[in-house]
N, C-alpha and C positions, 0 to 999 in steps of 0.2 A: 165150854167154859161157863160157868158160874160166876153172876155180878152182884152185888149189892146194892140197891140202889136206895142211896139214904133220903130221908123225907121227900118220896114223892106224892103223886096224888092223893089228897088226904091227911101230909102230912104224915105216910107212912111210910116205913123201911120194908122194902124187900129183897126178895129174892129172883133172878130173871136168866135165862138162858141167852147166852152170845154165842154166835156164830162165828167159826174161825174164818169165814169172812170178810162178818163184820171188826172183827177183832184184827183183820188184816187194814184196813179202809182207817180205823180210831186208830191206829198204828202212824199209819201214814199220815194222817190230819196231825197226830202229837206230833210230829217230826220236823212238820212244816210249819205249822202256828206257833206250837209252846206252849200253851196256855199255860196262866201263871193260878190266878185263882178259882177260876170254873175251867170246865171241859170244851164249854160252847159261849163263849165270853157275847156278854152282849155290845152296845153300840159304845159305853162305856169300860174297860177291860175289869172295873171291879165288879159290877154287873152282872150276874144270869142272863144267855136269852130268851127274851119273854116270849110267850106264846103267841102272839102275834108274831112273831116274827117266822116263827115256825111255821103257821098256818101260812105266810105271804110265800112262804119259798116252798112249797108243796105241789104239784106237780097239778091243775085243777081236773084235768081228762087221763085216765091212766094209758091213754096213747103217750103220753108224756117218758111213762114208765114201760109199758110191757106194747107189741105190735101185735094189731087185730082186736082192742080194747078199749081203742077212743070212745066208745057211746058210756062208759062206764067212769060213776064221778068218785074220787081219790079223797080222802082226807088223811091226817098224820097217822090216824089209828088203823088205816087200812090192811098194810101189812100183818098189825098183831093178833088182828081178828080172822084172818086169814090165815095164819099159825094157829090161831086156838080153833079154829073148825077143824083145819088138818089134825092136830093132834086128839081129837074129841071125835074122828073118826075113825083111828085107827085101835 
């Protein structure tokens, strides 16, 4: 599936690839929360969550995430960048 994502970084619109995974999981989260004005409501519910917030619930050792991987440090971009080598390899 195909997302749009309006004014991100940069203040720009794109375009991004979702996983019927992840589209399973934002499924699940809509179901349970609601969200009314954002996706990911910050501490206040008219609010965005800020980046910070993000960066604090991120996982700091990817032993957090994947086993056999604790010596290896996690940030939010991790994943993406590890899609874009995978894909930039094949």
């Amino acid at each position: 599936m195909i997302v749009r994502v309006r004014q991100g970084k940069g203040g720009k619109d794109r375009y991004s690839i979702l996983s019927q995974r992840t589209l399973d999981h934002l499924r699940h989260y809509w179901r349970h929360y609601r969200p009314t004005e954002w996706l990911f409501e910050g501490a206040k519910k008219e609010d965005p969550i800020t980046p910070h917030s993000v960066q604090s619930d991120t996982p700091r050792k990817a032993g957090g995430l994947m086993s056999g991987a604790a010596s290896k440090a996690v940030d939010p971009l991790a994943k993406r960048r590890a899609k874009a080598r995978l894909s930039y390899q094949v």
